[in-house]
N, C-alpha and C positions, 0 to 999 in steps of 0.2 A: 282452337278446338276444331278438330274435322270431323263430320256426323257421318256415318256409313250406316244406311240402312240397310236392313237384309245381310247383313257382313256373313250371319249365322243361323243357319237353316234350326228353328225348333228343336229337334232331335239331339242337337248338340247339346241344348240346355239342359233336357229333359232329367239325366244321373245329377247333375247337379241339385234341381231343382227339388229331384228327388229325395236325396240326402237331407237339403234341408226343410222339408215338409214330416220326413221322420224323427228329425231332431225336434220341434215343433210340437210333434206328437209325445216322444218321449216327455219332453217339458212337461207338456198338459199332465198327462198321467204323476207325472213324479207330485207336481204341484196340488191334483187333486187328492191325491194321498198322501200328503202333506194337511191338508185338509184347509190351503189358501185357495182352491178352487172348489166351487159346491160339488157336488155326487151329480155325475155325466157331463160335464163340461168338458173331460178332455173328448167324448163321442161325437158332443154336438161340436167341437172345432176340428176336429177330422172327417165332419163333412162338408166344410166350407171346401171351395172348387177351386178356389184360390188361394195362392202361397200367402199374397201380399194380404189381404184378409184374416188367414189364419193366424198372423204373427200380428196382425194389428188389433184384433180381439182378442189375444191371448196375453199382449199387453196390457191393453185396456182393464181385462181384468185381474189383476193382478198389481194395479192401478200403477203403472208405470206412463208417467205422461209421454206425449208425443216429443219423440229426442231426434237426432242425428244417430244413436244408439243407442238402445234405452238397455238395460240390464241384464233382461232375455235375451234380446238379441247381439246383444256383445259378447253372449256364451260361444256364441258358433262367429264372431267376426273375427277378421283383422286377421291375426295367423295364425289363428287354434282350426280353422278349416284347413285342413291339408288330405284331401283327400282323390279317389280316385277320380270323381266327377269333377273336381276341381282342375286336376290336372291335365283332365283329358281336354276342356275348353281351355288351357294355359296353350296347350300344345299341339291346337287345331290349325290345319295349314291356311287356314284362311284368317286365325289372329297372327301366326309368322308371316304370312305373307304380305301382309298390309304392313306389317313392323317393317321388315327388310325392302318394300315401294317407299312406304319414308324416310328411311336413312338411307338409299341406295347402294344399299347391299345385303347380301343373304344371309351373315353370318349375325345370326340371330339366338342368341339364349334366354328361357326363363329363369327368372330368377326363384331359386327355390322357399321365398320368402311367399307364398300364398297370399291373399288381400282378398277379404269378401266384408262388403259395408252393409249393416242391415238397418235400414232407414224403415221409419214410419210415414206412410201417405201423407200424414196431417203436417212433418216437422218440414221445417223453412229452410228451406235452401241447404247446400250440400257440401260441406268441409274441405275442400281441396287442401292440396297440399303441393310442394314442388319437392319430388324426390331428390334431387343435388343438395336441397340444401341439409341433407340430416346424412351427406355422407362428408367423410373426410375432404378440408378444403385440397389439401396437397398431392395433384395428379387425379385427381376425377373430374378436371374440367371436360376431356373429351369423350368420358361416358355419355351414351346416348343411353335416355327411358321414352318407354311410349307406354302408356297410361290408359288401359282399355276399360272404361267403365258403360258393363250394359244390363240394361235392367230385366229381371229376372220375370217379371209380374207386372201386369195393366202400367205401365207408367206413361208421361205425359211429356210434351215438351213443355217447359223447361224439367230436367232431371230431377229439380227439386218435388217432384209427385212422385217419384218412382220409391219402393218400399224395400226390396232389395238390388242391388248393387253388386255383380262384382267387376273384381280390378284388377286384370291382369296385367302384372307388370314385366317386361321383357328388356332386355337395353345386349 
């Protein structure tokens, strides 16, 4: 594992982060008038300041325990996020360019498979996975992945504090 901090200047996160602080919202709302959240609950979570917060009380109430992905948040994970902010940090020259200093060389593509993991502060440590092995054994030995995960909101070292996640993956 190689830590780079500062890899990505704020601003870069910001459409993403954005995206899913509206999805969030939508939730609340849907959920409220559904009537599994009380009347103003989706207001008072769209004033939390924080993403990681806002998903973690919106969990909470809706009483989803503390997961690796709880329910809510597996609505916007994994590859149902495909979107413009998603792709605009896929395809930031400073996540290319760190892919192509690793593998020593520049011919770098993302994969059009999106990965955004939405963890909860409280849950225990963080699911990895080895992308080789969920592809075909015959001739993808000399695919290269490089596995970007950075935390979206307050997270901690170790990774296991962090509440969202994403994962750009490139090879």
């Amino acid at each position: 594992m190689l830590v780079i901090p500062d890899l990505l200047p704020p601003s870069v996160l910001e459409p993403l982060i954005g995206e899913l602080q509206d999805f969030l919202g939508r939730k609340a709302a849907e959920e409220e008038e559904a009537g599994r959240l009380p009347t103003g609950a989706a207001a008072e979570l769209a004033a939390l300041p924080d993403l990681g917060r806002r998903a973690a009380e919106l969990c909470a109430a809706l009483g989803e325990p503390p997961a690796h992905m709880p329910p809510t948040l597996s609505e916007v994970s994994q590859k149902s996020h495909t979107t413009a902010g998603m792709f605009s940090l896929m395809t930031h020259p400073n996540m290319l360019d760190t892919a192509a200093s690793v593998f020593g060389h520049d011919e770098i593509l993302v994969h059009p498979q999106f990965n955004l993991r939405g963890m909860l502060p409280e849950a225990q440590g963080i699911l990895y996975h080895q992308d080789l092995a969920f592809l075909e054994s015959d001739g993808c030995e000399d695919t290269l992945f490089a596995n970007f995960w950075i935390p979206l909101c307050g997270a901690l070292w170790p990774l296991r504090s962090s509440a969202f996640l994403g994962a750009d993956r490139c090879f």
